[in-house]
C-alpha positions in Angstrom: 93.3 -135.7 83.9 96.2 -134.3 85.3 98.8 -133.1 83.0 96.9 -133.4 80.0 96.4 -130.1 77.8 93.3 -129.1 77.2 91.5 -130.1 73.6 92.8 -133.3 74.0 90.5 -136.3 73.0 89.3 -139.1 75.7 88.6 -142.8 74.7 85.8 -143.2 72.8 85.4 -146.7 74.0 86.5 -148.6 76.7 87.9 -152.1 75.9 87.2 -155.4 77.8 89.4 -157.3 80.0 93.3 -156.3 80.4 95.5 -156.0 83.5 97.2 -153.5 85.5 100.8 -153.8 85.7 103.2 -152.0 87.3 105.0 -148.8 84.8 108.7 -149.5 85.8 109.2 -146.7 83.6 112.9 -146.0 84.8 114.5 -144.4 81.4 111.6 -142.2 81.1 114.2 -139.0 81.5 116.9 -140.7 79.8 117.4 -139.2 76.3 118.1 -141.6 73.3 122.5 -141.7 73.0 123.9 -143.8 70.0 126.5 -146.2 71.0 130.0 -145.9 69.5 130.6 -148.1 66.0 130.4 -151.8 66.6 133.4 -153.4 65.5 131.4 -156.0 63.6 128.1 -156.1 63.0 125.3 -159.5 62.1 122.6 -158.4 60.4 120.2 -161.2 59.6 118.3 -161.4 56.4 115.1 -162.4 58.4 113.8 -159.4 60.3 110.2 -158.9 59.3 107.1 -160.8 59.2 107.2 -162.1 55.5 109.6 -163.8 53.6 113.3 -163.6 54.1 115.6 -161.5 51.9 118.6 -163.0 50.2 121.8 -162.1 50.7 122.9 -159.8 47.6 126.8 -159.3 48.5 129.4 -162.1 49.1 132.7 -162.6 51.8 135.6 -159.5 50.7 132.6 -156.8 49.1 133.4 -153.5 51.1 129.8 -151.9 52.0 128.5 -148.2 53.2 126.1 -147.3 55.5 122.7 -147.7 53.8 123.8 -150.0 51.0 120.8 -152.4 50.0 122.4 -156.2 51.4 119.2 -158.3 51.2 116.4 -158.4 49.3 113.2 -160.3 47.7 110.7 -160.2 45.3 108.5 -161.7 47.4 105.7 -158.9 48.6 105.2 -159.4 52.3 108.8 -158.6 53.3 111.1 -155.6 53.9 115.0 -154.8 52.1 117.5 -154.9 54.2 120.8 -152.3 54.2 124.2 -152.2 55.9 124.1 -150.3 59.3 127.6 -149.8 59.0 130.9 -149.5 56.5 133.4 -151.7 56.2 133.8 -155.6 54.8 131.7 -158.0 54.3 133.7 -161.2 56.4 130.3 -163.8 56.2 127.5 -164.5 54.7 125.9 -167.7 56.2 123.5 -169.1 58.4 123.3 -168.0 62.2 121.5 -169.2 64.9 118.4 -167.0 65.8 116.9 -165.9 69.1 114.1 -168.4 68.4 116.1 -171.0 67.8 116.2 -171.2 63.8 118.7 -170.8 61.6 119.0 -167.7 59.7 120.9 -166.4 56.6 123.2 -163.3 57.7 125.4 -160.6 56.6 128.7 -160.7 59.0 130.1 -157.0 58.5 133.8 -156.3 60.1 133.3 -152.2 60.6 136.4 -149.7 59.3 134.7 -147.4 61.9 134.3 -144.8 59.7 130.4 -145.0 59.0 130.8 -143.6 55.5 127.5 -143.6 54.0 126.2 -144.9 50.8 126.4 -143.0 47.8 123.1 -143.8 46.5 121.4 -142.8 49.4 119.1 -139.6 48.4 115.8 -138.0 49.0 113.2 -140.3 47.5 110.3 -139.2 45.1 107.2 -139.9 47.1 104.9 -137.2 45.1 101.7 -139.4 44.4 100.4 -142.9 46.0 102.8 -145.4 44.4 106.0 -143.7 44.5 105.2 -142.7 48.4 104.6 -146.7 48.9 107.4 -147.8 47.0 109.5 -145.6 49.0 108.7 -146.7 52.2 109.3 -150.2 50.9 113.1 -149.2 49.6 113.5 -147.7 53.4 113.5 -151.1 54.6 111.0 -149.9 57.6 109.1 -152.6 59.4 106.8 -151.5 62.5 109.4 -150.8 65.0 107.0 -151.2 67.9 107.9 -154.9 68.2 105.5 -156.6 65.7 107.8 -156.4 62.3 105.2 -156.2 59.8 106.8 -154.5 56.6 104.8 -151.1 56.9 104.8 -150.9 52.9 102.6 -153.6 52.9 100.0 -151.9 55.5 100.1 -149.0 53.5 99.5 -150.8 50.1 95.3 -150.8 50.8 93.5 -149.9 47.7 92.1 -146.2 47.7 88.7 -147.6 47.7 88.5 -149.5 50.6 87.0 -147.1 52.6 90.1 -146.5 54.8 89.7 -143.1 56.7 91.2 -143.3 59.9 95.3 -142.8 61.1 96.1 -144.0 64.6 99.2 -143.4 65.6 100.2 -145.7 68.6 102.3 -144.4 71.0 100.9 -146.1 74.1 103.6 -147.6 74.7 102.0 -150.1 78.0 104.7 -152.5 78.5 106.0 -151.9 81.6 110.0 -151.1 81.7 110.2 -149.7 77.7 110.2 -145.6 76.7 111.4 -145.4 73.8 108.3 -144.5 72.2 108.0 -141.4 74.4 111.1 -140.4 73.9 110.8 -140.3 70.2 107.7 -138.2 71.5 109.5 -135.8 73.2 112.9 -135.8 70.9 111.4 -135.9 67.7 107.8 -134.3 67.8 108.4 -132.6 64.6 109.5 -135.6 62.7 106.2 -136.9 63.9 104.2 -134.1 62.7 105.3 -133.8 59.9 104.7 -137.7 58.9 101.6 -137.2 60.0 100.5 -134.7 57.6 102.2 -136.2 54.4 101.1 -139.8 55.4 97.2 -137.9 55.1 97.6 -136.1 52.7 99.1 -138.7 50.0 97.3 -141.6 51.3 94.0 -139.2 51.9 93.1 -140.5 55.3 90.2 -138.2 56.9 90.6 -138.3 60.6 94.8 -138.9 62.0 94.7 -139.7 66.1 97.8 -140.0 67.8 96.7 -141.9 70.9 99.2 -142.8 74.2 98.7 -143.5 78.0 97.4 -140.9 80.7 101.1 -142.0 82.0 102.8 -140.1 79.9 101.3 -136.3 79.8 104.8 -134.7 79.0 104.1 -136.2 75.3 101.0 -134.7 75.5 102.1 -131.6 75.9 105.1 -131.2 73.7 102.8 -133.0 70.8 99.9 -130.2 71.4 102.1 -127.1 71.5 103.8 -128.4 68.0 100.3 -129.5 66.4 99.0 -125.8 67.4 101.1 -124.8 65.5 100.1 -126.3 62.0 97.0 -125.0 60.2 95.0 -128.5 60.2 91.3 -127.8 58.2 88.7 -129.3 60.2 90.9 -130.0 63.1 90.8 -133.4 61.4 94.6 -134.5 63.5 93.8 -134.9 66.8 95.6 -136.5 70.5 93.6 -138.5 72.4 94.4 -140.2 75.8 94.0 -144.0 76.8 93.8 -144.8 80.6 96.9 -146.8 81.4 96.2 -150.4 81.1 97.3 -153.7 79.4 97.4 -154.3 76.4 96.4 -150.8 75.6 98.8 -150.5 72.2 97.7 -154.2 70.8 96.3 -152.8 67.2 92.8 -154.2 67.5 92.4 -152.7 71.5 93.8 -149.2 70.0 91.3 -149.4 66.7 88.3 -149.9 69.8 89.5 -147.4 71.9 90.1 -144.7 69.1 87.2 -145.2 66.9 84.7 -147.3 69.1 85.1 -149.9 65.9 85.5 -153.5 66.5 87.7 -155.6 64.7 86.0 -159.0 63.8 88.1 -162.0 64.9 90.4 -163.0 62.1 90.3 -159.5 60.6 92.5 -156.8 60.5 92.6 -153.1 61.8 91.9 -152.2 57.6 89.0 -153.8 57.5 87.0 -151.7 59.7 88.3 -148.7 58.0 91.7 -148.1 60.3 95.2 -148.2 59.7 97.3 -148.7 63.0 101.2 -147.1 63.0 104.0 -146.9 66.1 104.6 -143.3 66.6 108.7 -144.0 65.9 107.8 -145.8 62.8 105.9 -142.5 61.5 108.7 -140.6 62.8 111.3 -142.7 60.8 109.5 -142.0 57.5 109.9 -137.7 58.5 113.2 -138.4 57.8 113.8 -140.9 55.1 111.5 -138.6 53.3 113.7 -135.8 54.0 117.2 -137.9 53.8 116.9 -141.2 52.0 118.6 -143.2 54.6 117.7 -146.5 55.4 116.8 -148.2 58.4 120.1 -149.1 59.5 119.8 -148.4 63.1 117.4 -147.8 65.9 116.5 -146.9 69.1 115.4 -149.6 72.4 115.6 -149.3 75.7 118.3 -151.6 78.2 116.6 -152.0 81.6 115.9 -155.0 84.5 117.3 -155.2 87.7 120.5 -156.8 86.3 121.8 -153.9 84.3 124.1 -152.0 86.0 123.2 -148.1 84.1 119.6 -148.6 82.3 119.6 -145.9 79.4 118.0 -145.5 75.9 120.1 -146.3 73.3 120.6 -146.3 69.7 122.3 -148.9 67.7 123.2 -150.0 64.1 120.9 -152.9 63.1 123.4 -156.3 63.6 124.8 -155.0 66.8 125.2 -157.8 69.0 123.2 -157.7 72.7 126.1 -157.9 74.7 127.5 -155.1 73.3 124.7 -153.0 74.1 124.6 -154.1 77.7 128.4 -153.4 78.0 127.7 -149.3 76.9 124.8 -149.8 79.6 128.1 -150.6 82.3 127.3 -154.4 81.9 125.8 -156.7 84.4 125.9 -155.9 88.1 124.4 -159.3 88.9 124.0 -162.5 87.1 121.2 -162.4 84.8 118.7 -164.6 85.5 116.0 -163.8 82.8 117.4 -161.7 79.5 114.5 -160.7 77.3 114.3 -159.3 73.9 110.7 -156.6 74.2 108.9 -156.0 76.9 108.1 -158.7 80.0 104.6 -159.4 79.0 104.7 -160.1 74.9 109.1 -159.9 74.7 111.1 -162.9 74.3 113.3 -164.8 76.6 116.5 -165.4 74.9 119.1 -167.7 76.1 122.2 -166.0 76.2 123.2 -162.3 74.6 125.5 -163.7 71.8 122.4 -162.9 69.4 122.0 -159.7 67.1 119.9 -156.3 67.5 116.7 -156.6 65.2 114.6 -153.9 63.7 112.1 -155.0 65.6 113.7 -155.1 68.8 112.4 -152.2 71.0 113.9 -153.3 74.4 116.7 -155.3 76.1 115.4 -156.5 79.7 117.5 -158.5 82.0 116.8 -159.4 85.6 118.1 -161.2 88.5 116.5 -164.4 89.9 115.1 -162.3 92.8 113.1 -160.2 90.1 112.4 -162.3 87.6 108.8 -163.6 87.8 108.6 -166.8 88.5 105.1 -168.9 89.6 105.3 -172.7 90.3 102.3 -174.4 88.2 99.4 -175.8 90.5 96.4 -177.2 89.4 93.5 -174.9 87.7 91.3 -173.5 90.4 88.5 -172.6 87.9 88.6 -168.9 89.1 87.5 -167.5 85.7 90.6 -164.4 85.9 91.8 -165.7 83.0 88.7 -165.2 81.0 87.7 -161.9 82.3 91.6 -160.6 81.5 91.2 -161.1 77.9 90.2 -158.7 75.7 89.7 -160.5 73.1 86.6 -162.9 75.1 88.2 -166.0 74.9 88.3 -168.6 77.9 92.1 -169.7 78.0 91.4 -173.1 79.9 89.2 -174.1 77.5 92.0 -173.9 75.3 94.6 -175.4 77.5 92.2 -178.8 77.6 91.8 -178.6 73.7 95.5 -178.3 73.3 96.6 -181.1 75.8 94.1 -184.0 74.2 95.3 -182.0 70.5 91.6 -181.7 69.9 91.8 -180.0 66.2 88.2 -179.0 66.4 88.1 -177.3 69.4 90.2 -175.3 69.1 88.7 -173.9 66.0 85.6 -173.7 67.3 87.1 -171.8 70.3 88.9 -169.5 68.7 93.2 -170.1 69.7 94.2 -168.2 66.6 92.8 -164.9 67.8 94.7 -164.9 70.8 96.8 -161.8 70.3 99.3 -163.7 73.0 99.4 -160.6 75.1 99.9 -162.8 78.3 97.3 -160.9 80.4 95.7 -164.5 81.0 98.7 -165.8 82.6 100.1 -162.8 84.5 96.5 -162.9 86.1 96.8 -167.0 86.5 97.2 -167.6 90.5 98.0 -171.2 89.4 101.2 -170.2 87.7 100.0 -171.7 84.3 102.3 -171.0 81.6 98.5 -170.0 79.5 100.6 -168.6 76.6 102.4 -171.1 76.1 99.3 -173.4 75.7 98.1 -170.8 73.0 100.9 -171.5 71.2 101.0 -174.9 71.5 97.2 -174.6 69.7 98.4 -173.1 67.3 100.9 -174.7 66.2 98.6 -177.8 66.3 96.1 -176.4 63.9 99.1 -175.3 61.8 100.5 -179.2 61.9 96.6 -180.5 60.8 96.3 -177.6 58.1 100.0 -179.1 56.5 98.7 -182.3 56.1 95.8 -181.4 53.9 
């Protein structure tokens, strides 16, 4: 392929179904700047997929940069720290993207950024400390799914768990962060790599992006030449670009050839999937205790007036991101948080900065995609764009008559909701939201038992 360095791995296998989208990657030369200090920062206390924290300071507590705010005992969740100094003004509910309410940590910045005095180097010598460590970071996977990563991490030793993939595939269109942290911090990731192996004794690492992006390729290669890996046991391997390349089960097929049974995870065919930033965070909490307080996304659609990559204290509010960016040069029609295929519309940009939020897309009503819904035309590109073999109108008709055994039977809650279905939809259905609607369904039946 062109670009690529030699030595590097192809596929091993290629993956069913998918679409070809257009790149639209704009920032992919635009290096990662950190905004100036918010003046006030919201940091909810539900940013992960788990259980929310609870707030552990109250209204007049003065807070540092990397001071532990929110917190649980509760396993499947992730701490979460001050992104900046100052006081504490609120703690109460706000109003989330999704439309739930939210406990919150209202922060008034003395723009001085002063950083925690407990922050330090963590012990991560053997297994438990190294897991416990990633867990006090606060780090959740920071390419837009917000699973705690201590929790991923946490598989017994005897599972049979041999294989690393790191994800940097990155195959929404518009979003670059991910290759930037490629290109700006390949040492970081490196060096992840190798303590993430060696402590949790993985066999085979693969660090696996796009044939889109062959500058990564080579930056990665000429830093990995220089370690002394045993066994060449850390390899890069390129995907052909295609969506949804990066979804965890489509990497884990690609990468290893292994499939991962519906309703089973990338762990239990012996993989464990990470986003290349979220490897390159733990380089350097390893190396400087800090938290997750801030991170970087990218600020593009045809509505923004300079797109850029940014970075940004956790809590900063949207519109204060898309102000560094030179604001809005046209009324935004569509404003999503993520990418366009699996991101999420949000109503107005009055809402906070996540750690899971990797991109701030807006677009004028000339650009946004719009499709009027006609009837089904039983042209069977739905079913042959999924990757994961199911037959969306099959679900649609179980979800409209809320036939609970149905959609069971065929399968709604292993739809990955990549929206390949309805981007390939000539009717304009809105297919994802129908898998949704399925799902909560089942969810509903499964409450009243």
């Amino acid at each position: 392929m062109s670009g690529i360095p030699k030595g590097v791995l192809t596929a091993v296998k290629k993956v069913r179904g998918g679409v070809r989208v257009d790149h639209c990657k704009n920032t992919m030369d635009s290096e990662v700047v950190r905004i100036p200090t918010p003046q006030t920062v919201v940091i909810p206390m539900q940013m992960s997929i788990g259980a929310p924290c609870e707030p552990l300071v109250k209204p007049g507590d003065e807070v540092s940069v990397g001071q532990l705010i929110g917190d649980t005992e509760k396993f499947v969740s992730a701490p979460i720290h001050a992104s900046v100094s100052g006081i504490v003004k609120a703690v109460g509910d706000v109003k989330m993207p999704t439309g739930v309410l939210a406990k919150a940590v209202t922060i008034e910045s003395d723009g001085e950024m002063r950083l925690f005095e407990g922050v330090e180097p963590p012990k991560a010598d053997t297994r438990e400390d190294f897991i416990k460590a990633v867990r006090n970071s606060g780090l959740v996977g920071l390419g837009g799914a917000g699973f705690p990563t201590h929790v991923k991490l946490s598989f017994s030793p005897d599972k049979n768990i041999d294989t690393l993939i790191i994800n940097a595939a990155e195959c929404e269109p518009y979003i670059t962060v991910d290759y930037r942290e490629c290109i700006e911090n390949s040492w970081d990731i490196l060096s992840a790599v190798y303590t993430i192996k060696e402590i949790l004794g993985f066999k085979k690492v693969i660090i696996a992006a796009e044939d889109n992006k062959p500058e990564a390729f080579n930056v990665l290669k000429r830093i990995a030449d220089k370690d002394i890996d045993v066994g060449n046991e850390v390899r890069l391997m390129v995907l052909k670009s295609k969506y949804p390349q990066g979804a965890e089960k489509m990497m884990v097929q690609s990468a290893t050839g292994r499939k991962v049974p519906p309703g089973k995870l990338p762990a239990d065919v012996g993989c464990v999937v990470m986003n290349v930033a979220s490897v390159a965070f733990i380089s350097r909490y390893l190396k400087t205790g800090k938290p997750l307080v801030s991170r970087s996304l990218t600020v593009d659609g045809s509505a923004i007036a300079e797109p850029k990559n940014v970075r940004v204290p956790i809590g900063t509010m949207i519109s204060e991101v898309i102000n560094f960016c030179g604001g809005y040069k046209e009324q935004p029609y569509k404003l999503i948080t993520g990418g366009p295929m699996m991101g999420l519309s949000v109503v107005g940009d009055d809402f906070p900065i996540l750690k899971q939020n990797n991109a701030i897309l807006a677009f004028g009503k000339e650009d946004a995609i719009l499709k009027n819904e006609t009837d089904c035309i039983h042209c069977g590109r739905c079913a042959a764009a999924c990757p994961l073999s199911l037959t969306p109108t099959n679900i649609v008709r179980a979800a409209k008559i809320r036939d609970v055994a149905a959609l069971e039977r065929i399968g709604v809650n292993v739809c990955m909701e990549c929206g390949s279905c309805a981007y390939s939809c000539p009717a304009g259905m809105p297919l994802v939201q129908y898998m949704r609607l399925g799902k909560s369904i089942l969810r509903e039946e499964a409450a009243k038992k």
